[in-house]
VOPAGU-2260 file (C-alpha; in pm, 1 decimal, decimal comma):
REM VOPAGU-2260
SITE   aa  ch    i         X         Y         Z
SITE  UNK   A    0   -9081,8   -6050,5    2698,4
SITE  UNK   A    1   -9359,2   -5904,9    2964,9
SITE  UNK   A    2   -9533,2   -5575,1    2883,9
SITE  UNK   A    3   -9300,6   -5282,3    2945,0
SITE  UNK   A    4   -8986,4   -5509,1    2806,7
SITE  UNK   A    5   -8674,7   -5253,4    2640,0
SITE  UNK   A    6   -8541,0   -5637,1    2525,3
SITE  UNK   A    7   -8462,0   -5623,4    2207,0
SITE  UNK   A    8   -8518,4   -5969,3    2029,9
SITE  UNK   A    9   -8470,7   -6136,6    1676,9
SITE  UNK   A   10   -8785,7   -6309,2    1558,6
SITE  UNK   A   11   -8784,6   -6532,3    1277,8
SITE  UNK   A   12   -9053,4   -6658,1    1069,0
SITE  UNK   A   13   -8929,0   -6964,1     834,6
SITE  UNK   A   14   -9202,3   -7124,5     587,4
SITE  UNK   A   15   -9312,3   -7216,3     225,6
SITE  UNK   A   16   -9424,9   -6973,7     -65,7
SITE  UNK   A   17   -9745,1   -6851,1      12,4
SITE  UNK   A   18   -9765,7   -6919,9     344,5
SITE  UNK   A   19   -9815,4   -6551,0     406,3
SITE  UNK   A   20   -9532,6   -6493,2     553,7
SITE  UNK   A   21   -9442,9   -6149,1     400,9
SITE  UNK   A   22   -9769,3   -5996,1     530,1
SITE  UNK   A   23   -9772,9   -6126,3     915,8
SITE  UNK   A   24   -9347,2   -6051,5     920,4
SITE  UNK   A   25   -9424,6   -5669,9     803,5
SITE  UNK   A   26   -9718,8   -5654,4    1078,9
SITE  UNK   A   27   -9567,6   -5827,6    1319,9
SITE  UNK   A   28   -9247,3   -5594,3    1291,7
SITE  UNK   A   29   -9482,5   -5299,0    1280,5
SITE  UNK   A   30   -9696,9   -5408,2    1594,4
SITE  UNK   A   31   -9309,5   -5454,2    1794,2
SITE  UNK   A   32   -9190,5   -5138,4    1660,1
SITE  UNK   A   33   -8880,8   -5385,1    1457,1
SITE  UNK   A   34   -8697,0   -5353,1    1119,0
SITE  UNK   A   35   -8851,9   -5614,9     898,7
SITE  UNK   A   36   -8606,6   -5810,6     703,6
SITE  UNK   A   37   -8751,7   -5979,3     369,5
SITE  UNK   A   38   -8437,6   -6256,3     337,7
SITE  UNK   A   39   -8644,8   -6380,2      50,6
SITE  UNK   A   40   -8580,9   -6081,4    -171,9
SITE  UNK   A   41   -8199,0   -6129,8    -116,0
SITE  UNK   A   42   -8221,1   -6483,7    -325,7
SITE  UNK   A   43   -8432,1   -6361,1    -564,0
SITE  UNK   A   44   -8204,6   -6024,4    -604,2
SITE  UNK   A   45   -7932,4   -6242,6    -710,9
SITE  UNK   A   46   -8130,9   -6494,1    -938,6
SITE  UNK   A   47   -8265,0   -6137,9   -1147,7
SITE  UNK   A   48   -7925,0   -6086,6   -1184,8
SITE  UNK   A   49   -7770,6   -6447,1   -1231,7
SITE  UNK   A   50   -8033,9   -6445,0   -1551,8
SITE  UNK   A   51   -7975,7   -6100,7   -1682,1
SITE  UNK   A   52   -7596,2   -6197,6   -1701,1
SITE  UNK   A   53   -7704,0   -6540,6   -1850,4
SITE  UNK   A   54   -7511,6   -6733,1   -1577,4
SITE  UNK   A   55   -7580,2   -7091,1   -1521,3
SITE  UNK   A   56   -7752,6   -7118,0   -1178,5
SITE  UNK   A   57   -7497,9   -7414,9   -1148,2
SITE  UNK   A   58   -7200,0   -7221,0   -1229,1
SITE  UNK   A   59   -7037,3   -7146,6    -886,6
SITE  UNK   A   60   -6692,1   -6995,9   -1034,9
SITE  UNK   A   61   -6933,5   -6734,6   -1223,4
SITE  UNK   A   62   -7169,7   -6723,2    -902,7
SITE  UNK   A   63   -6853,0   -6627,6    -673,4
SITE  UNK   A   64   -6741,9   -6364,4    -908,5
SITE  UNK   A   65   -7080,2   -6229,9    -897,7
SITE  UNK   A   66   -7144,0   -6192,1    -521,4
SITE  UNK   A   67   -6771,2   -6070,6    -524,6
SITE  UNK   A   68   -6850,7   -5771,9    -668,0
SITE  UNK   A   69   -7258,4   -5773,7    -551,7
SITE  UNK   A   70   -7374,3   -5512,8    -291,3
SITE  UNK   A   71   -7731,5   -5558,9    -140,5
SITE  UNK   A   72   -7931,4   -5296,8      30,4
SITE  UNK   A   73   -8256,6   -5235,0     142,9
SITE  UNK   A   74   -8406,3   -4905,1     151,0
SITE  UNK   A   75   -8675,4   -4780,6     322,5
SITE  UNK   A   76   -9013,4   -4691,0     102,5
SITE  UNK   A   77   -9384,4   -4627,5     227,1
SITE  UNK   A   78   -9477,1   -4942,8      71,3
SITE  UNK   A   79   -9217,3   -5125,8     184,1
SITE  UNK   A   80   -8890,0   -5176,6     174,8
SITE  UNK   A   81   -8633,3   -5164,7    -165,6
SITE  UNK   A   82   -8423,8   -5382,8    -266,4
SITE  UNK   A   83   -8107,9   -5222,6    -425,2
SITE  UNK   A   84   -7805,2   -5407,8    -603,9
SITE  UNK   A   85   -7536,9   -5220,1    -688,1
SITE  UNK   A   86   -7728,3   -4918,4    -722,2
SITE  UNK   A   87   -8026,8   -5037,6    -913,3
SITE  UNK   A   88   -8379,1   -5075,7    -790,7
SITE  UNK   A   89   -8444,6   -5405,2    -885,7
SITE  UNK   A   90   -8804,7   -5469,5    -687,5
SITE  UNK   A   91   -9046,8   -5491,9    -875,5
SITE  UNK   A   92   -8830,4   -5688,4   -1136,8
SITE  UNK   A   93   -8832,0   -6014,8    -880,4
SITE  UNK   A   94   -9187,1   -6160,3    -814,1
SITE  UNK   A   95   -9248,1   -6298,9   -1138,8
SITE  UNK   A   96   -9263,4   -6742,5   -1115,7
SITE  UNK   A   97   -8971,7   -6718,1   -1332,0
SITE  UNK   A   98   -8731,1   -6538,4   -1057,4
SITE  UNK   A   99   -8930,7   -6764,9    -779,7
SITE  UNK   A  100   -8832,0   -7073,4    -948,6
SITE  UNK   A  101   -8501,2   -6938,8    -998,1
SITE  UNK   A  102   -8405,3   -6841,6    -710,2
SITE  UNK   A  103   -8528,0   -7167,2    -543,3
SITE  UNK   A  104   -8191,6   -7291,9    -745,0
SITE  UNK   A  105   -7976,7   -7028,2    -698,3
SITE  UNK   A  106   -8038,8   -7056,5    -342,9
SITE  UNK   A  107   -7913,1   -7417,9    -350,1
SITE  UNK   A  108   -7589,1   -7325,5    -398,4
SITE  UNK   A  109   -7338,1   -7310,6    -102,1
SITE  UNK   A  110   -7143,2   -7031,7    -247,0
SITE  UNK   A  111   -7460,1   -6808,6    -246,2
SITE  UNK   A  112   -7576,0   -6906,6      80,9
SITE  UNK   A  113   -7238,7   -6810,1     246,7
SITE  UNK   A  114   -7266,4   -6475,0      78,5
SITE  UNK   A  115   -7595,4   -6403,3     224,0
SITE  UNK   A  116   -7538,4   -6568,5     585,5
SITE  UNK   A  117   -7309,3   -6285,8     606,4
SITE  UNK   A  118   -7519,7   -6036,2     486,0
SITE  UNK   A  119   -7844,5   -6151,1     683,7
SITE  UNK   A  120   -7597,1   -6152,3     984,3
SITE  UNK   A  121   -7498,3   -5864,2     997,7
SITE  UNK   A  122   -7833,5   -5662,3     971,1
SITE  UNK   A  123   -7929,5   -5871,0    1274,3
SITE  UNK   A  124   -7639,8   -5780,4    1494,2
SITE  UNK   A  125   -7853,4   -5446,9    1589,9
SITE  UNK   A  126   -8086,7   -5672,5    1673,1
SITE  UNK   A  127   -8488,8   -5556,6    1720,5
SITE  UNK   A  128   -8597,1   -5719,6    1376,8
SITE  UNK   A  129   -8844,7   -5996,5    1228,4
SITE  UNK   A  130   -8641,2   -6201,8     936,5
SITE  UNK   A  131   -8825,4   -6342,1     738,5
SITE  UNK   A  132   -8716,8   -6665,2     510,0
SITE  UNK   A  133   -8680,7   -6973,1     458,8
SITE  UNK   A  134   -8371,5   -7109,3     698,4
SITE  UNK   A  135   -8358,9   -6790,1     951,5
SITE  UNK   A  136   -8447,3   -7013,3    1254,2
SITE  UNK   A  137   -8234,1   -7306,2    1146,4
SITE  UNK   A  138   -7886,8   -7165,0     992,5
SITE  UNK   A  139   -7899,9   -6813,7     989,0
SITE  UNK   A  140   -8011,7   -6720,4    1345,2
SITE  UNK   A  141   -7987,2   -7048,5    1497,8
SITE  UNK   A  142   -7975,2   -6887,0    1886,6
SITE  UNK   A  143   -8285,5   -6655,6    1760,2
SITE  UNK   A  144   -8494,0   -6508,4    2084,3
SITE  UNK   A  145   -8864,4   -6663,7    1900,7
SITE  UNK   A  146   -8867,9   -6885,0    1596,7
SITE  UNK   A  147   -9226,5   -6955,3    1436,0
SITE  UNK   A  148   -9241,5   -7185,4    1117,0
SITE  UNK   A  149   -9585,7   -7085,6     895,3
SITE  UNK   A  150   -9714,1   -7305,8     685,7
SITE  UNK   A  151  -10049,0   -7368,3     517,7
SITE  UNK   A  152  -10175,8   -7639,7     277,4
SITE  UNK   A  153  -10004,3   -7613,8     -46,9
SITE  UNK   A  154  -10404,1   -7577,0    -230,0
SITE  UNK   A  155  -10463,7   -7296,4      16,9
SITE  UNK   A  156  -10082,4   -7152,0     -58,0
SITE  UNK   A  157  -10130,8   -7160,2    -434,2
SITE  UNK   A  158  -10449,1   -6949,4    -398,5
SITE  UNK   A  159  -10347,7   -6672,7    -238,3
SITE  UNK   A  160  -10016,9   -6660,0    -446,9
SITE  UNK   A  161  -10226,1   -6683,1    -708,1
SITE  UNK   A  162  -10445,6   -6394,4    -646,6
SITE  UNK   A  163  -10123,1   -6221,3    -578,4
SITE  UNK   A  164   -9987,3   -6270,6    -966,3
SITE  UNK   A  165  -10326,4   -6303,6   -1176,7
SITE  UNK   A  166  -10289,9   -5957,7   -1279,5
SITE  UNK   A  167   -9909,3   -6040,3   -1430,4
SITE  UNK   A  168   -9911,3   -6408,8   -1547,3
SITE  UNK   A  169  -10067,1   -6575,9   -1795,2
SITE  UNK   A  170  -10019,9   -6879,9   -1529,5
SITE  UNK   A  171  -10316,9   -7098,7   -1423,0
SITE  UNK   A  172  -10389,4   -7162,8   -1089,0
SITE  UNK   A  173  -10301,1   -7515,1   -1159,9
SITE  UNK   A  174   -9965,7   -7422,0   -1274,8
SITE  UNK   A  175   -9907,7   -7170,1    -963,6
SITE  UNK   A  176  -10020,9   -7533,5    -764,9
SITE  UNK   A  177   -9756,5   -7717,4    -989,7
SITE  UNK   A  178   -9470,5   -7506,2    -970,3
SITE  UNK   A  179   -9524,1   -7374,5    -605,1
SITE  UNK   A  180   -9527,6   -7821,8    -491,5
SITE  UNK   A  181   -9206,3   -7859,3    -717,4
SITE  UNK   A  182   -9056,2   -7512,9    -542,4
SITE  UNK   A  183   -9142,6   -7708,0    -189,7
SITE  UNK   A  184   -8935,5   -8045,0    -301,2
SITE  UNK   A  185   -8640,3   -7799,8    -434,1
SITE  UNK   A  186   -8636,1   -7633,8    -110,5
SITE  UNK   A  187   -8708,6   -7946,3     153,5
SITE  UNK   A  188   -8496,1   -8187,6     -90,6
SITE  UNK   A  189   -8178,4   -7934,0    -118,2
SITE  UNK   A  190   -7826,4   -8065,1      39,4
SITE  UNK   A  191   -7740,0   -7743,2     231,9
SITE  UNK   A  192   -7999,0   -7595,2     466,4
SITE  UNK   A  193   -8349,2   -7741,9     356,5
SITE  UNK   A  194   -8668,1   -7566,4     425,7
SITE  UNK   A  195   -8789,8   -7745,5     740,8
SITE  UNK   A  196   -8861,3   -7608,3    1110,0
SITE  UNK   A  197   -8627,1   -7551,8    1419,8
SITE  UNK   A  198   -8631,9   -7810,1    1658,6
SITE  UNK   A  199   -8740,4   -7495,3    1888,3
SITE  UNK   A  200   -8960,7   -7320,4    1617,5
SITE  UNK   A  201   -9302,4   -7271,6    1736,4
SITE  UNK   A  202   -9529,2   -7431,3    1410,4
SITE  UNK   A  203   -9856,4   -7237,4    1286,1
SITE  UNK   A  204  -10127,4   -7343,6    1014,6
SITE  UNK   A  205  -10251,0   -7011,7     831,5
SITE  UNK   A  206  -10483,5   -7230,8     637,1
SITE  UNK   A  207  -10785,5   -7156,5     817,1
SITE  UNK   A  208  -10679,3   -6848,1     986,3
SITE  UNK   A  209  -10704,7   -6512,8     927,0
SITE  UNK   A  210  -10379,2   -6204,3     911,2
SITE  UNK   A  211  -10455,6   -6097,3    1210,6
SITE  UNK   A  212  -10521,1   -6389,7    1377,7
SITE  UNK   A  213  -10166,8   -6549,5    1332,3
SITE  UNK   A  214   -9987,2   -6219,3    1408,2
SITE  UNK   A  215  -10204,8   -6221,7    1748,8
SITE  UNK   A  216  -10072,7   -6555,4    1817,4
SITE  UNK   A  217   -9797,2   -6487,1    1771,8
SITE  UNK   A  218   -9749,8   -6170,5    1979,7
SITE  UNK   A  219   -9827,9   -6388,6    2292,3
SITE  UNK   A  220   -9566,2   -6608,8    2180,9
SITE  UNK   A  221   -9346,6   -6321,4    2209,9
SITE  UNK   A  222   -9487,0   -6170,2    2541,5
SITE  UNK   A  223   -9419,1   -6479,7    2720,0
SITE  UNK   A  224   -9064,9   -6484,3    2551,3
């Protein structure tokens, strides 16, 4: 991109849970100056709602009729953005392990994933944004200007994600370990776009590096875009 660049580019940062991927894709954005896009939230926006309607995960007639008459929004907050559906602030309803393991399903399905590829591409037509997800550099954005895929070991992942839900769960760290492997098989394993890198993605290892280490690297990535 070269110091000075007006380019405007669409980043994408694919990975596991716990890969901290939310925390260098809201820095990263900050440090360009882009709209940060938290894909993520999407799938687990609709698995809050597939089990507050007691839909079947597997239950695509019911899932279509739901995303027929779904609208998703983000609004901007201090803290971060808000995810609205149909009106309703449902944030802080959709980090629980329940909604994660959830939406690791949900997300399977091909009638959900259509209904977001639309979504997702239209907030990047503007362009100037870091997606974050879990198939941005693969499906979603496949001619994306930088693609990075972060991953750590899934020990080191289930740490941190731990720390992140002690306060909430009555989960051991074991069990964050256990569900957060079977949430990697789910998502590697699935039929329609499985969590794996771009051909093109450039691959990082947050296990033994810091925040701001990774978002450095990756802002030379992107200067010599």
């Amino acid at each position: 991109m070269g110091p000075g660049s007006n380019r405007k580019m669409i980043v994408t940062i694919d990975g596991p849970a716990g890969a901290g991927k939310t925390t260098v894709s809201r820095l990263l954005a900050d440090r360009l100056g882009y709209t940060y896009v938290d894909t993520g939230a999407l799938y687990r926006g609709i698995a809050y709602i597939v089990r507050q309607k007691g839909i079947a995960p597997d239950d695509d007639k019911a899932l279509a009729a739901l995303c027929a008459d779904l609208n998703l929004a983000f609004v901007a907050d201090e803290a971060g953005p808000r995810l609205i559906a149909n009106g309703i602030d449902v944030t802080d309803h959709i980090r629980t392990p329940e909604i994660s393991m959830l939406a690791s399903t949900v997300s399977a399905r091909p009638i959900v994933r259509g209904f977001l590829l639309d979504i997702q591409r239209a907030m990047g037509r503007r362009k100037a944004a870091v997606f974050e997800g879990r198939d941005m550099g693969t499906v979603v954005f496949p001619e994306a200007d930088v693609k990075f895929f972060l991953d750590a070991s899934v020990q080191t992942r289930a740490q941190r994600r731990y720390k992140e839900i002690a306060h909430r769960t009555s989960q051991s760290l074991d069990d964050v370990q256990r569900d957060m492997a079977r949430r990697d098989a789910n998502d590697q394993s699935r039929a329609v776009a499985p969590l794996k890198p771009a051909p093109d993605a450039i691959c990082i290892d947050s296990s033994a590096l810091t925040i701001d280490a990774v978002v450095t690297r990756m802002l030379d990535h992107i200067e010599n875009a």
